[in-house]
C-alpha positions as a Markdown table, in Angstrom:
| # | Residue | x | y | z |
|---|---|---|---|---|
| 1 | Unk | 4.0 | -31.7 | -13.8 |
| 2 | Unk | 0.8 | -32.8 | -12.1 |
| 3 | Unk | 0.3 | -32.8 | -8.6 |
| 4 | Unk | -2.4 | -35.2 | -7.6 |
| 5 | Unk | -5.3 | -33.4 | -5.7 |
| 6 | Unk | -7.3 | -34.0 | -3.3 |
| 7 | Unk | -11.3 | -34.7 | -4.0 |
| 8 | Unk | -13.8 | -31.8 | -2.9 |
| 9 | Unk | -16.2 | -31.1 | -5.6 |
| 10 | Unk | -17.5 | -28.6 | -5.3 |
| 11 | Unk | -14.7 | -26.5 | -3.8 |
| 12 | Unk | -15.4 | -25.9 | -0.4 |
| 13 | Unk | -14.1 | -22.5 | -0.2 |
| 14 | Unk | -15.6 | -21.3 | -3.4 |
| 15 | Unk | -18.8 | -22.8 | -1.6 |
| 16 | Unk | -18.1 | -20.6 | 1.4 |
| 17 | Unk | -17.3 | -17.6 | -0.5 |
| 18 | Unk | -20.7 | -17.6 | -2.7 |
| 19 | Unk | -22.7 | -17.9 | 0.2 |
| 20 | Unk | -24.1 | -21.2 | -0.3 |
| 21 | Unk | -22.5 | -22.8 | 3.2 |
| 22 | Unk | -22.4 | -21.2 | 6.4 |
| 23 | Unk | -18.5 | -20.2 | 7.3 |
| 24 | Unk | -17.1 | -17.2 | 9.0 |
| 25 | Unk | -15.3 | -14.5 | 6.4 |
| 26 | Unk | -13.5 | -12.3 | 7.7 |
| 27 | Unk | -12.2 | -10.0 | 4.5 |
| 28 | Unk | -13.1 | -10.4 | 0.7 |
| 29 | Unk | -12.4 | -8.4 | -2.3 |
| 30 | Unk | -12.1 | -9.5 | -5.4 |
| 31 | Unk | -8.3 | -11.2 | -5.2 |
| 32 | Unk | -8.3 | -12.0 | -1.4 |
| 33 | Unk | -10.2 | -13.0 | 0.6 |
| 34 | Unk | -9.5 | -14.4 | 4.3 |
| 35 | Unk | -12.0 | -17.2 | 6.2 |
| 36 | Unk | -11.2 | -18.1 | 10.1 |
| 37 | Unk | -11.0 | -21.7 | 10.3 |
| 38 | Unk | -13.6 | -24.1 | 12.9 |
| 39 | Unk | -10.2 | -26.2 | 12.8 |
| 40 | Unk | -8.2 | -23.7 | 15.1 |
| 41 | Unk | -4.4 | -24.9 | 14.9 |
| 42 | Unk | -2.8 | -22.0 | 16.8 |
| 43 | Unk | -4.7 | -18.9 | 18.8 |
| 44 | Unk | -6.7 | -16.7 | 15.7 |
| 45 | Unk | -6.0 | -19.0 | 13.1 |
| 46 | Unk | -7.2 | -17.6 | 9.4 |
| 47 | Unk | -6.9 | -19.0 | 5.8 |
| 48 | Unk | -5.9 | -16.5 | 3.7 |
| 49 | Unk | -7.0 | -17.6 | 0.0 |
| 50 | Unk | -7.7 | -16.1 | -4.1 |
| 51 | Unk | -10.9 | -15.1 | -3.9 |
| 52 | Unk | -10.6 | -16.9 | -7.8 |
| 53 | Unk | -10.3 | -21.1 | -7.5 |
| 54 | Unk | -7.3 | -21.9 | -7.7 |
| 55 | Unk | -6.0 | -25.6 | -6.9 |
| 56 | Unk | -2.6 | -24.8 | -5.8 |
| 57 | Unk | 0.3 | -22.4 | -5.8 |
| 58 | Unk | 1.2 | -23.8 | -9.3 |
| 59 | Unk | -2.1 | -22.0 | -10.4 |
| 60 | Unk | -1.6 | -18.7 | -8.8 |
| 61 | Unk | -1.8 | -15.8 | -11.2 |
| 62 | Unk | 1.1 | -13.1 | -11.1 |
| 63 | Unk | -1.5 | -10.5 | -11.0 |
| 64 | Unk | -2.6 | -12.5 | -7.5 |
| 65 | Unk | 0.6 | -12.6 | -6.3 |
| 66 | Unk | 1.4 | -9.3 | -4.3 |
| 67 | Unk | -2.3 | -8.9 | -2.6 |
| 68 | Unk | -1.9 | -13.1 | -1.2 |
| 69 | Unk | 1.2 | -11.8 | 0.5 |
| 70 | Unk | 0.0 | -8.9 | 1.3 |
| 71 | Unk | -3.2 | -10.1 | 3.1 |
| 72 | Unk | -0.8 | -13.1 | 4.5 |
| 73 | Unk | 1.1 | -9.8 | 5.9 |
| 74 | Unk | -2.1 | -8.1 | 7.3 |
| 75 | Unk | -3.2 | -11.1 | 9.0 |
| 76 | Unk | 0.1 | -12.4 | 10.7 |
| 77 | Unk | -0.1 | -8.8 | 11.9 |
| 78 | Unk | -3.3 | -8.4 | 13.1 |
| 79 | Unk | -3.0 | -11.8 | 14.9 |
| 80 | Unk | -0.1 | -10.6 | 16.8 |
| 81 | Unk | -1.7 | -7.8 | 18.3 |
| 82 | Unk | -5.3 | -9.6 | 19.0 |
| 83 | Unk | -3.6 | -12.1 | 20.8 |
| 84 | Unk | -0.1 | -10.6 | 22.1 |
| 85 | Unk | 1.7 | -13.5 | 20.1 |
| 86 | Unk | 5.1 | -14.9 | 21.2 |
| 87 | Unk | 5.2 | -16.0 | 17.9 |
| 88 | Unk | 3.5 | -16.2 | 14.4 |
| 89 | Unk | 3.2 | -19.6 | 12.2 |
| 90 | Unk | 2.3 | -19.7 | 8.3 |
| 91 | Unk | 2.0 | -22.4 | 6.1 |
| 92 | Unk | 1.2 | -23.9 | 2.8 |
| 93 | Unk | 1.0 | -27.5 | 1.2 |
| 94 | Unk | 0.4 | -28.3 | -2.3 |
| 95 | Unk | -0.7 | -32.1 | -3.3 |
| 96 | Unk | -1.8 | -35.0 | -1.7 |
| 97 | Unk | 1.5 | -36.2 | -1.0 |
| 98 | Unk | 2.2 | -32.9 | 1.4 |
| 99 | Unk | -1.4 | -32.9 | 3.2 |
| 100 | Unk | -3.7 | -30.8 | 0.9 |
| 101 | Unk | -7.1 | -31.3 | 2.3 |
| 102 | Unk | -9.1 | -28.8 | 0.2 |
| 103 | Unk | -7.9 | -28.1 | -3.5 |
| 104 | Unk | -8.1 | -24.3 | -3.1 |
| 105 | Unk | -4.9 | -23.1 | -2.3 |
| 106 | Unk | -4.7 | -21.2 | 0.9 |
| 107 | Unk | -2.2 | -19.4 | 3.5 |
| 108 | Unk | -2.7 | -20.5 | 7.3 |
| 109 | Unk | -1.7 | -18.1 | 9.8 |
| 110 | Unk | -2.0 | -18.1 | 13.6 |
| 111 | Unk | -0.8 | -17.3 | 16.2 |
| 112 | Unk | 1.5 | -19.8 | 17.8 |
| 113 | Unk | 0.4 | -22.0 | 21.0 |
| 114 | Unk | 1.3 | -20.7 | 24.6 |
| 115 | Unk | 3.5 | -23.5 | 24.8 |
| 116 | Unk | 4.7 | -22.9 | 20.9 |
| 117 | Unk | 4.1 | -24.4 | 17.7 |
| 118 | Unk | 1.0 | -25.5 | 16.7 |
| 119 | Unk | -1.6 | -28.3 | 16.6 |
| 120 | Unk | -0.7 | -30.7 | 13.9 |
| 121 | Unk | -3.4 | -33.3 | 15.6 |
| 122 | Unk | -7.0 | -34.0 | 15.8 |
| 123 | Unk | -8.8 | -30.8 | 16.8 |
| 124 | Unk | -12.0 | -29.6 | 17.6 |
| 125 | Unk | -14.1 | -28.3 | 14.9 |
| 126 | Unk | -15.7 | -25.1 | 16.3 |
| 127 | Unk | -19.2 | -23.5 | 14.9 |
| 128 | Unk | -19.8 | -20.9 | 12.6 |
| 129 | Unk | -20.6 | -18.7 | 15.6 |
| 130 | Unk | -17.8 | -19.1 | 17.6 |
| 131 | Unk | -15.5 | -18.3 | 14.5 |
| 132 | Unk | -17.3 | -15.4 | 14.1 |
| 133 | Unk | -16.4 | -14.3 | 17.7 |
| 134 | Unk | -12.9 | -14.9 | 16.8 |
| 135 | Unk | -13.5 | -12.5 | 13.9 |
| 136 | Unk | -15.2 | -10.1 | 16.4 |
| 137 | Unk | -12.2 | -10.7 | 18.6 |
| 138 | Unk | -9.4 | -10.0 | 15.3 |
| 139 | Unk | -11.7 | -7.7 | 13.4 |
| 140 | Unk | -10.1 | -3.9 | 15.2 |
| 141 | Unk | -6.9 | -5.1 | 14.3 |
| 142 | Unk | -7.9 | -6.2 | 10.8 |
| 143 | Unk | -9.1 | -2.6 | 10.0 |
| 144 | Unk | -6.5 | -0.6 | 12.3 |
């Protein structure tokens, strides 16, 4: 089984995590690592991905498997007590066919919207320093 991918050569994400373009990160070891998206769907909304490429869940190593959830974990709770969340989203798509923008797989987590859910629309891409004022904003919880 093959699921079509979507085109981003290079990888985005690996791009961001080397250093060689400008994104906020707001954790990284060398399994995890956990990026705050300019495309903010719901109030604090991370990525959590591997720090390794890996194209989609398909591709995930079993060694990789409890620190994801576990970082996924951290940051669902961290949100929640930056932001005094009424409720916590997380999702993942895989392939073309489900919306896969960037072929890195990756865990979004936000808090949800003060009127619930979250933004499946157009929204505004933020700058590098105003994600990093979300960081700012998420980082005592991150490390409490």
């Amino acid at each position: 089984m093959a699921l079509e991918l979507p085109v981003d050569e290079p990888c985005s994400f690996c791009e961001y995590l080397a250093g060689r373009r400008p994104y906020t990160v707001l954790d990284h070891d060398e399994q995890v690592s956990t990026l705050v998206t300019r495309q903010q769907r719901g109030r604090l909304h991370v990525l959590v991905i591997p720090t390794a490429h890996r194209p989609t869940i398909l591709d995930v190593q079993p060694s990789e498997h409890a620190a994801l959830m576990s970082t996924v974990v951290r940051a669902s709770r961290a949100i929640a007590e930056a932001v005094d969340a009424e409720g916590i989203a997380v999702w993942q798509k895989n392939g073309v066919a489900n919306g896969q923008t960037v072929p890195h797989v990756h865990f979004h987590v936000a808090a949800t919207l003060p009127d619930g859910g979250t933004a499946w629309g157009p929204v505004p891409t933020l700058s590098v320093e105003e994600t990093d004022q979300l960081a700012e904003q998420l980082r005592p919880f991150w490390d409490g």
